[in-house]
Structures are given as structure tokens and as C-alpha cells.
N, C-alpha and C positions, 0 to 999 in steps of 0.2 A: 522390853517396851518397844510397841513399833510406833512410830512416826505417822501421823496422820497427816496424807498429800495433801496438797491444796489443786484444784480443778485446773488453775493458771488458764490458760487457754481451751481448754479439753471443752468440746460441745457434747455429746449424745448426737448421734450420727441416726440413728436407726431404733426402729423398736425391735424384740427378740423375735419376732413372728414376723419382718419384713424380709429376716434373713434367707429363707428358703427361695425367696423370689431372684438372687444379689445373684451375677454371674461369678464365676469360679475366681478366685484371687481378689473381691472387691476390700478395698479398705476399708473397714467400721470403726467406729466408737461406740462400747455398749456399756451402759451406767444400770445395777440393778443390786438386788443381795445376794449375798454367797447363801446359797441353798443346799449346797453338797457338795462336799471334798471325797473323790473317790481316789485311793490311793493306792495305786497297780507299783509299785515297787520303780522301777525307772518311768511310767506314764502317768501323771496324774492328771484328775477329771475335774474339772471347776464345774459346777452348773450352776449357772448367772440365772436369775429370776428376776424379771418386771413384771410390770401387769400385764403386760399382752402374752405372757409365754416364760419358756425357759432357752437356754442355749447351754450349750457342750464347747467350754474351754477346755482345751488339750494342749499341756506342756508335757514335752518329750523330754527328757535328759539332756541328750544331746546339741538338741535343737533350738534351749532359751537360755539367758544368761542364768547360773546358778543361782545368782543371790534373789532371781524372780523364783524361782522355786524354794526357796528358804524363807522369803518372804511370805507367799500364799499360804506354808504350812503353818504359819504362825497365828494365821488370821482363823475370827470364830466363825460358826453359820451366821446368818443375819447380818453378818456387815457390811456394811452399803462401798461397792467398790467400781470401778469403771477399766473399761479391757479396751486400748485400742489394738487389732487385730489384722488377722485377714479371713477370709472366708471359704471353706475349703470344701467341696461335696465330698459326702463320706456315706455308704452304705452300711460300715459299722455301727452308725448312730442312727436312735430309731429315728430320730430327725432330721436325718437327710444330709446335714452337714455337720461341722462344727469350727470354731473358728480357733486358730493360732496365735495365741499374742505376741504381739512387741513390746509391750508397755503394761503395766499394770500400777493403778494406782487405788491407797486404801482410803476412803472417805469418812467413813466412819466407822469405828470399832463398837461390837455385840457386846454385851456380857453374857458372861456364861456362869452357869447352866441356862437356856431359855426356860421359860415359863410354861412354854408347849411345845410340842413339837411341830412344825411346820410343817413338813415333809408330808407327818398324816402315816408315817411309821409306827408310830406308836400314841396310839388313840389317848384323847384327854376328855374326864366327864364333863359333863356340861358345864357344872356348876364353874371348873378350870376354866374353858371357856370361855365364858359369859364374863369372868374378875377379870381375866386377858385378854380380852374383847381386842383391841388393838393387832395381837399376833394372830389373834384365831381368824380373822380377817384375812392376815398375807397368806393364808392356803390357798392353795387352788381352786378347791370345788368351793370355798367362801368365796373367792373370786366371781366365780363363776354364776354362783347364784345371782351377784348385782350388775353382772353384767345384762341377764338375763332380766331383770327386775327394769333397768334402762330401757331396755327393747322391747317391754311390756307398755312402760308409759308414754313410747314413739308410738306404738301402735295404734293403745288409746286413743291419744291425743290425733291423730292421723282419720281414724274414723271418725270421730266425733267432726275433727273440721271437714270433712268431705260430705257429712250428713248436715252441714247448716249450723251448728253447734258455736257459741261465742264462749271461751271459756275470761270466766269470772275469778274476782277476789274478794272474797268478805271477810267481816271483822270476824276475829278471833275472842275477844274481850267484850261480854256482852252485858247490858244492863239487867237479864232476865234470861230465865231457861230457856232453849231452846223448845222441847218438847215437855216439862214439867218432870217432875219425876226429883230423887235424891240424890243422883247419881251427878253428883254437880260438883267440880272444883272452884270454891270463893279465892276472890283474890282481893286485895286492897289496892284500888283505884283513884290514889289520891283521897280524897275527903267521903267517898264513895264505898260501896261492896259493887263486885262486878264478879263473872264466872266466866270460865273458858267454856268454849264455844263446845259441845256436843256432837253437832252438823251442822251445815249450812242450811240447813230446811228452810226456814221462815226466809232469808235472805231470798235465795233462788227462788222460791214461787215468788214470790214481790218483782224478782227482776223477770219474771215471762212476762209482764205485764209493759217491758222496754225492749226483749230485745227477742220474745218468743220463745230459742230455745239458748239455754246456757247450760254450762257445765263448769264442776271446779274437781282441781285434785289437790287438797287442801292435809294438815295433820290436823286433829282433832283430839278431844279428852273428853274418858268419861270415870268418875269415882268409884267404878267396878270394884269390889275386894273377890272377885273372883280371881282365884289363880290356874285355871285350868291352858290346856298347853295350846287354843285359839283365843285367847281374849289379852288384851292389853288393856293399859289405860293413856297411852298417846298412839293415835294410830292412825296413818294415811287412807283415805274417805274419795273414791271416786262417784260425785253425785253429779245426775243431771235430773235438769227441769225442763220439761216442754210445755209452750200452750197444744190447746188445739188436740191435745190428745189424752187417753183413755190408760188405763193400766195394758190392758193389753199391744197398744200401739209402742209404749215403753217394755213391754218385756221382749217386744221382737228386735228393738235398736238396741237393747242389755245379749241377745241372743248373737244376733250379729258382731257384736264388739269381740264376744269371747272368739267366735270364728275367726275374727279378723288377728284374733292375738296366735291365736296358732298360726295360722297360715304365715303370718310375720314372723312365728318364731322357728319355723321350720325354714324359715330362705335364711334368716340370720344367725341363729344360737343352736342348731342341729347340735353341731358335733359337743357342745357345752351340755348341754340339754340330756345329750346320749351319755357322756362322760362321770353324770353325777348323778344320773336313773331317772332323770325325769323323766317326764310327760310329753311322747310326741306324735303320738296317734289323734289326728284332729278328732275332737267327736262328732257325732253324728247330727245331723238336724232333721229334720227339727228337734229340739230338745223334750221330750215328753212331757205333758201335763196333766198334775190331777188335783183333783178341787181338797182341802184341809178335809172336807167331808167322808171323801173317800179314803186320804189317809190313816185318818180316825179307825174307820172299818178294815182296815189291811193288817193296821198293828192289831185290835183287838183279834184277827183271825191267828195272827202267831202268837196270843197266849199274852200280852201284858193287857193290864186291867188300864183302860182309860175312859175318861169321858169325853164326847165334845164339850167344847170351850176350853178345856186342858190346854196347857204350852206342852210342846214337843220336845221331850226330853232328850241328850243323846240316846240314851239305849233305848228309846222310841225310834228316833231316826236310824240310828242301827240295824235295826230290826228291816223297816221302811228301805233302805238300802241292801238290801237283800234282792229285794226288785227292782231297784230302779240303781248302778252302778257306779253312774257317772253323772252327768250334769241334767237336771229335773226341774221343775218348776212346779210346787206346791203356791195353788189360789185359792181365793175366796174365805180367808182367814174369819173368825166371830169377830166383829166390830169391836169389842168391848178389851179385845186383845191390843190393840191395833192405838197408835195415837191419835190424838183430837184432830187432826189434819187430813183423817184418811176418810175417803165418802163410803157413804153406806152404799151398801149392792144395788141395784136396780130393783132384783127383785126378790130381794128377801132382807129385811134390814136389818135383819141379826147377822147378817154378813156384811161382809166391806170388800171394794174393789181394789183387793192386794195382793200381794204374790211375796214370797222368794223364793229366790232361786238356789239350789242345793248341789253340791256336788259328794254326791254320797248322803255320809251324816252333818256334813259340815255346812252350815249356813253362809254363803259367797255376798248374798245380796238382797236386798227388802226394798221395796217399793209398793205404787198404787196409784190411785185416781186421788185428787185432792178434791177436798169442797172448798169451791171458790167462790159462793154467796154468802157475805157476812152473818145475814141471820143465823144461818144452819150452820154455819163456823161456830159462832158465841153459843149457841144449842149447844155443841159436842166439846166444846173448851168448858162450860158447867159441867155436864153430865159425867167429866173427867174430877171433878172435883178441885178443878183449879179457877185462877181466880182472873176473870175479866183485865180488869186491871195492868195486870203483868201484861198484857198483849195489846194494849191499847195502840199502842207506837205501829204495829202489825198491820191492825184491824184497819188502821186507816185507808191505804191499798184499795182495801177491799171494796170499800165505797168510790171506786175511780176508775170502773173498768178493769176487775181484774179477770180475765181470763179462763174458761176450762183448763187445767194442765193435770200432767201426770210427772212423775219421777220417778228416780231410784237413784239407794247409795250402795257400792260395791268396797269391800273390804278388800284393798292393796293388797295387803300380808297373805291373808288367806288364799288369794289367789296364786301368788305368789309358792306357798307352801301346796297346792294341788301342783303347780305346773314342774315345781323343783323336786316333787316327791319328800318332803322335811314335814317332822310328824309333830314338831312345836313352831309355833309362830313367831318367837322369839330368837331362831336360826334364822329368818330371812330379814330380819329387822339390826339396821347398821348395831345402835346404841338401844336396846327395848327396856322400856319403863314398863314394871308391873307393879303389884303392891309390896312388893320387898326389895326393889332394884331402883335407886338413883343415881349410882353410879356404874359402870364409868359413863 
């Protein structure tokens, strides 16, 4: 049985990645988990892991008191311990240094067997994974994805305020569907039925009518029973709404965003990015575009049977991605596809002024031009087959100066899973809700 220390006085002096910087002999304190015991017969190899990194403890035989070496061999992987040291440059280590203890104290003891491997030695299926969500986190390249995923929504949030953008909050818990449809979680609201919010659509056009252009990055729900390896049913929604502009005026600020995400992730998360296979070749722009019309005729040429007005199946877009590689913008969607919020074409009105944006087969993003006169709103809220009523609280707005505007909403995760190279959506998401998963 060993002894669990108490901290007493001990701070954390440093993180594992400030070390390289420390000149030769500096004193540390380094607090993290035992990640791996290497054991060279008289040298053994601690390697301390935090979140910033790893470190190379080396106890010599000769050189630390015995019973610190009888002690560490005792200890499991995963136990949270703290090394106060010194810091020594070393060319044997691929890290440049490693540091010498004086002290070693155990904080908290693992149990053993772990649940997964950490190390990433010895690969765990998903489904392990996913039930140990908690350990499959402490990896590295799990690390690394959300560090990467942070630096995504610095970015974001970075363009958007440089481009005039006020980011908003809206309700979550709403009296009535967002866009109509079944795909609705009820909740019990007090004396009430209420549903979780879908998107902020109806919110955010309402507020161009106060602040022009807004933006939210919000989690949302939808009662999907799809299981496939892009869809969730809680998932982070980066939308924005502008007045004053057109679908196309929002595809080129959705254009520019993704630019900007590379270019920020290439000064910050390179070497994270290179380490776990992502995505670091900015792409190109402008991004290509072609009308739903044309895509229609591109698939029929490689052989699957479609109509227009069809949705776009993957092994359509599959197909579609043959030519178009990377990041695409498919517009000009049939109206009847499309929600009661979206304006018809200018000039054709079995189209609508919409767009998403594709990376590959994968759908990133959906937007368009909104109809912002009442009349022609309650027109396209009937001809959906929904019901007045539900929108009343909306419509009012409408009557008060509301605005031309456009928007778009962007799938976090998905994004997310282009730029980290991860071929289910539920790898880049901390805790992911699907239809068979509430816990952990």
C-alpha cells in the first residue's frame, strides 16, 4: 500500500512545454500523470504528462535516494503525481531535455488494468472509447483535436468581430418549432409543452432588424434517428444573420471565415494539426460554384438515376466529389426543398436564393436570402403546410421595419472533422449525444 502525499506547500511551477525554454539547472515543479514507466535496469524513465505536453524524468541508480526509486516502481500509469526537479539539456531525449528529481510526490493512485490505453499503443474500438470517454480524452491526438477545435472558435469569433458582427444569445426553450418539421425535442415547461431550440433562425433575423449583423455559436437539438457517422442530435451551430445583404454577399463572409480558419490554424496548431493528419494546405479561392441544376446533370452523367427536385444523397455527392475535391458551393436549390424562410430566386421561382457549402461529400453549411415581407412570409409558412398561428409571436417583427437580410449556419463538428482528418463526428465532440448514447 503506498501513501498518498499531501501537496503541503508544492505549487506547479511550469507547464511540460515551458521546459525547453528553462536554462540549464533551473528548479521546477511539474504536477501531471505517470504516462510511462521505462525501465533500463539501473535508469529508469518517468514520462510526466499534462496537457501542454510530455516530460522525460530520469532517475539514475546512483544518483536519487533508493526508496524514490522503490517508490515510483510501485506506482500505476495514470496516477496523478508531482516531481519537484531540475532541468537538464539532453540530446538523448527526443525533447531536448529532461529533468532530474529531488522529490517526488504521489497524488493520486490509478487502478489497474486502465480501461484503454492511453499511450495509443494499443488501439481501442470505438464503441471502448466512447463508454471511456473520460481516458480516451487524456491521449494525445484527443488532446490535440480540442485544442485545435478552441483555435477554430478564436478564429471564428475574431473574423466575424473584425467584419462588424455583434454576437448574440437566444432562447434555447422555445414555445414553437423553429422551422416546422418533426424533428423536435418536447420538453415540460412548467404548466406548458415547450421544445429545444433546432437553430436560432427566427431569433437572429428578428435581431437584424436591431443590430444589422449578428452572430451566435450556440449547441442546438434536433430529434434526428439517423445514425450515420456526421449527424448528432446535440450539436454546436455557428449562424450568422445580416441585413442589407443577398445569399450571395453571405456566401463570400462564410468563404472568407473558412480562410481565416486556416490561416489561424497554420500560425497556431501546425505542428498539432501535422501530428494527427490533419488538414494544412489552405484551400484555394475562390471556392468553386455550381447551380443544384448543374449538379443534377453531372451526377446523371456518371450513371446514378436522379431527378431534379431530388435531395442529394451521399453516394450522389460522392459521385459530385469526384470533381469538385475540397471546399464547393452548390446554389440555387428548388424552393420546395428548402424552408418557409428561404426567398424564391429572382428569377425563376421554383428556385430559391440558397446555397451550401460542401467539403467533398459532406455538407459544412446551409444558408440563403430570407423573405422579409410579411405577406410573402405567411404565402411560403401555408404553402409548407404549417400553421400561421405557431409564428404569430415572429410575424409581428415583420410588420416594424424588418429588413432585407441573409444568413447561414455552419456545423462546428463537421468542420471540425475536415480540418482534424476524423471520419465520425462523434471523435471531435467532448461527451456526443446520438440516438443510442446518453451517457457518459
Amino acid at each position: 500500500m503506498i501513501d498518498i502525499d499531501s501537496m503541503d506547500i508544492w505549487r506547479k511551477t511550469h507547464n511540460n512545454r515551458d521546459l525547453i525554454t528553462l536554462p540549464e539547472g533551473s528548479e521546477v515543479v511539474l504536477m501531471g500523470w505517470l504516462h510511462e514507466i521505462r525501465d533500463l535496469g539501473k535508469i529508469k524513465f518517468l514520462i510526466l504528462r499534462d496537457a501542454t505536453g510530455t516530460a522525460q524524468i530520469t532517475l539514475k541508480k546512483n544518483e536519487v535516494p533508493r526508496n524514490l526509486i522503490e517508490k515510483i516502481l510501485r506506482v500505476t500509469r495514470e496516477s496523478v503525481i508531482a516531481v519537484k526537479g531540475v532541468v537538464r539539456k539532453t540530446e538523448k531525449s527526443k525533447l531536448g531535455f529532461e529533468v532530474l528529481p529531488l522529490d517526488i510526490k504521489i497524488l493520486n493512485l490509478s487502478k489497474a488494468p486502465l480501461p484503454l490505453e492511453v499511450s495509443g499503443k494499443v488501439p481501442a474500438d470505438f464503441e471502448t472509447r466512447m463508454t471511456s470517454r473520460f481516458m480516451d480524452l487524456r491521449r494525445p491526438s484527443e488532446v490535440a483535436i480540442f485544442r485545435i477545435q478552441h483555435e477554430v472558435l478564436k478564429a471564428i469569433r475574431n473574423y466575424l468581430d473584425e467584419n462588424g458582427f455583434i454576437e448574440v444569445i437566444t432562447p434555447k426553450i422555445l414555445a414553437s418549432a423553429t422551422e416546422g418539421g418533426a424533428q423536435l425535442f418536447k420538453v415540460q415547461y412548467f404548466e406548458k409543452d415547450a421544445y429545444l431550440a433546432q437553430s436560432p433562425q427566427l431569433y437572429k433575423e428578428v435581431l437584424t432588424s436591431c443590430f444589422e449583423k449578428v452572430y451566435e455559436i450556440g449547441v442546438y437539438f434536433r430529434a434526428e434517428e439517423s445514425n450515420t457517422p456526421y449527424h448528432l442530435n446535440e450539436f454546436v451551430s455557428v449562424d450568422i444573420e445580416a441585413a442589407f445583404m443577398n445569399y450571395r454577399d453571405v456566401m463570400k463572409i462564410l468563404e472568407g471565415c473558412i480562410i481565416h480558419v486556416y490561416d489561424h490554424l497554420k500560425k497556431r496548431c501546425y505542428e498539432d494539426l501535422k501530428n494527427i493528419g490533419g488538414e494544412i494546405q489552405e484551400p484555394k479561392e475562390p471556392f468553386p460554384v455550381l447551380t443544384y441544376s448543374k449538379a443534377i446533370e453531372l451526377i446523371r452523367e456518371k450513371g446514378l438515376d436522379i431527378e431534379w427536385g431530388d435531395d442529394l444523397t451521399t453516394p450522389a455527392l460522392r459521385l459530385l466529389s469526384e470533381e469538385f475535391n475540397e471546399y464547393y458551393f452548390i446554389i440555387d436549390w428548388p424552393l420546395e426543398t428548402k424552408p418557409f424562410y428561404i426567398k424564391p430566386h429572382s428569377s425563376d421561382q421554383k428556385m430559391s436564393e440558397s446555397f451550401d457549402l460542401m467539403w467533398r461529400h459532406i455538407e459544412l453549411a446551409s444558408g440563403g436570402t430570407r423573405i422579409h415581407i410579411r405577406e410573402e412570409l405567411e404565402k411560403s409558412i401555408k404553402s409548407k403546410g404549417l400553421s400561421i398561428e405557431n409564428f404569430r409571436e415572429h410575424l409581428r417583427a415583420f410588420d416594424y421595419g424588418m429588413p432585407p437580410h441573409a444568413g447561414w449556419g455552419l456545423g462546428l463538428s463537421r468542420l471540425i472533422m475536415v480540418l482534424t482528418g476524423r471520419q465520425n463526428i462523434r471523435e471531435v465532440v467532448l461527451f456526443p449525444r446520438d440516438r443510442t448514447r446518453l451517457i457518459p
